[in-house]
N, C-alpha and C positions, 0 to 999 in steps of 0.2 A: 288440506289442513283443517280438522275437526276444532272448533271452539266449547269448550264445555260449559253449558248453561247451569247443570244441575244435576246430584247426582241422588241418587236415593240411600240413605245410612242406612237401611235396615234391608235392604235385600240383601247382601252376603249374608249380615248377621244371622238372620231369619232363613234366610234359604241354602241350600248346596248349588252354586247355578254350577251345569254342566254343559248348557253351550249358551251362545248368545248371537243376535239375530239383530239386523238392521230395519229399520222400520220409518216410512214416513210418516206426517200426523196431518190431518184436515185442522185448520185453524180461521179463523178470521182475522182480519186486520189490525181491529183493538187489540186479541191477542196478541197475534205478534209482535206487536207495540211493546207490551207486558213483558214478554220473554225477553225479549231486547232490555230492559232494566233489569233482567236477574226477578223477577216474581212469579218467579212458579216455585211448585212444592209437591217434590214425587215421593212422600214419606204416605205410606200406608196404600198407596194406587195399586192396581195389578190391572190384568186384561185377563179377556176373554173372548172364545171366540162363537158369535150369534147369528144363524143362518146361513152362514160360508163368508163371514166378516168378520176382522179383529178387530175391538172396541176398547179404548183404555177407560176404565172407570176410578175414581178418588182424582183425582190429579187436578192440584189446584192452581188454576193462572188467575193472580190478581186482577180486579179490575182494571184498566187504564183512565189513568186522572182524568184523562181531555178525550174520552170517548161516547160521552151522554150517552144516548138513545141507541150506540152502536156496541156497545157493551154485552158480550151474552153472558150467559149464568156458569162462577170462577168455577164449580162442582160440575159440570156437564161431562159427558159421556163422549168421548172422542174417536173418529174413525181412524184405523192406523191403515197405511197403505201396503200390502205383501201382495208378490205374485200368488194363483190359485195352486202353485205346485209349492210355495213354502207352506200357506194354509193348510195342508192338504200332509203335509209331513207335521205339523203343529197338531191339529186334530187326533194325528194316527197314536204321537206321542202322550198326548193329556189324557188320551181315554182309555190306552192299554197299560200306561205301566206308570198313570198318577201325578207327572209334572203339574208344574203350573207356571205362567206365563207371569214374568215380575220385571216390568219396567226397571231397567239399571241406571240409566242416565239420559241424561234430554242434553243434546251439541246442535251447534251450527253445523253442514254442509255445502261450504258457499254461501247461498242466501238461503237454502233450504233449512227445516228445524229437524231433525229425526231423531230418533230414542231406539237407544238400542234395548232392546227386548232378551232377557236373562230366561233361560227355561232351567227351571230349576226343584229339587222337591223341598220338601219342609224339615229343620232341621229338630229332633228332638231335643230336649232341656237338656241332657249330657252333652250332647255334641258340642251345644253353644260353649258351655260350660269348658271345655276343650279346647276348643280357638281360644275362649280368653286365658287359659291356662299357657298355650304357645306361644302366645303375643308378650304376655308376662315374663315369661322365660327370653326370649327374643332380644326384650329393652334389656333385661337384667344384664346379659351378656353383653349387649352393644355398651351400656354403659361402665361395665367394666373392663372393658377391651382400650377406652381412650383412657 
């Protein structure tokens, strides 16, 4: 049973994801702490992947009130944890046919924190323009339906 901690608004908007991808995340304590109150923030983050490692970069965990000196920096670059054969189908896909790798949501796993990872490409300004033209249409009918 997943818990959702946090979801990112602008990756569907922003992107077409066409698969999505389990991931653990390297954290410390104070964070953890942090995520447990609900203060992270996946608005703007993506990954990448640097010398045969995924790395989530933007993604903001609050400080924790009661973690003085144990506190690391909310901006820092995070290692996400995949097998070398997910890696390895991730690479094959960003570099031949242009995805990109866009953090979807951050859940619980038991006690563990994971983020599932959306691979997805970039949507042009029509496209967007289109989701919110279906979504319009969509209410319009639900609301005339009751």
């Amino acid at each position: 049973m997943a818990k959702l901690i946090a979801k990112n608004p602008t990756a569907k908007h922003d992107y077409t994801i066409t698969d999505t991808l389990e991931a653990g995340i390297v954290l410390s304590g104070t964070e953890i702490k942090s995520i447990r109150s609900g203060k992270v923030n996946l608005k703007d983050s993506y990954a990448s992947i640097q010398k045969g490692e995924v790395w989530i970069h933007s993604m903001h965990i609050s400080p924790y009130e009661h973690g003085n000196i144990f506190n690391k920096d909310p901006m820092r670059d995070r290692k996400l944890l995949l097998n070398k054969q997910e890696i390895r189908k991730l690479v094959g896909l960003i570099q031949q046919k242009g995805y990109t790798l866009v953090p979807v949501s951050l859940y619980f796993q038991g006690s563990f924190v994971k983020v599932e990872l959306g691979i997805g490409k970039g949507k042009k300004l029509y496209d967007k323009r289109e989701d919110l033209k279906k979504k319009d249409q969509e209410r319009y009918i639900q609301q005339h339906m009751n």
